[in-house]
C-alpha angles and dihedrals in degrees: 000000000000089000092046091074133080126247093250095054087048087056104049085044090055087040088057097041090050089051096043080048091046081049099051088038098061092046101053105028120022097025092063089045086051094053093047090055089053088051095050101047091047079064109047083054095054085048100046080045092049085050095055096035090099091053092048091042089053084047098050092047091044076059095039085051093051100048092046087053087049093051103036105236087180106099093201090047087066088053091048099049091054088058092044091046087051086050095043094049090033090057094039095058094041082059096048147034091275132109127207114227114173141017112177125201107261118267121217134203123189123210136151102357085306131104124215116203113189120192119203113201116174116194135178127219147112115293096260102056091045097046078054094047087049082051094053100045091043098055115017097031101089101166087081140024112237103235093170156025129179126177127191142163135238123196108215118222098206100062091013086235129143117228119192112222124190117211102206108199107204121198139207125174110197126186121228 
């Protein structure tokens, strides 16, 4: 049978046996090589992840840490910073040519497992001391975070002058 065909039928038959073999080959053998590499190599990542896990776990409680310093979680640190924002303006106009002329009762908001406590501080002065005082509370008061400030002017009837105030909106997040 094999000498009855022609050269070109043999070699599309032997054409035909090498790629059903090529088949069969991949499947049994290499398939099975490529799939135990993946897995390897799945795994060299997860242990490579578990021997780093206490440095990224450092890492994630040094950043816990910090963004429970930024938003105040201490709920007597919120009372304490009202009474260290009422000592700091308080100083600060005894010192210069301000007044101070309100100091409300802080106001508080609850969301999402968070309070907001928002100070409101109104002061009067010239530009200039309370562009100073804005300086101060901004960076050395650290009890609160400074969200607003809003500067406007009266005119007063009695000496037809015109005072300048600042409103100074303070700011603790605490979590709940």
């Amino acid at each position: 049978m094999w000498n009855k065909l022609t050269y070109r039928k043999k070699n599309l038959l032997l054409l035909m046996i090498v790629v059903v073999l090529g088949f069969l080959a991949y499947h049994k053998a290499i398939k099975g090589t490529l799939q135990v590499m993946e897995d390897c190599a799945q795994l060299a990542k997860q242990v490579e992840a578990a021997n780093q896990s206490p440095e990224r776990l450092f890492a994630l409680e040094q950043e816990l840490a910090t963004i429970n310093e930024l938003i105040g979680t201490d709920a007597e640190a919120v009372n304490e910073a009202q009474g260290q924002l009422m000592d700091r303006v308080g100083t600060y106009c005894d010192q210069s040519a301000a007044v101070l002329k309100e100091f409300a009762a802080p106001h508080q908001y609850i969301a999402n497992n968070y309070a907001i406590i928002t100070s409101k501080v109104e002061v009067e002065g010239d530009y200039l001391t309370l562009l100073l005082l804005t300086d101060v509370l901004e960076r050395d008061f650290n009890a609160s975070s400074l969200t607003s400030v809003r500067f406007y002017t009266k005119k007063q009837m009695k000496t037809k002058k015109t005072k300048l105030y600042a409103v100074y909106y303070l700011q603790n997040i605490q979590k709940l």
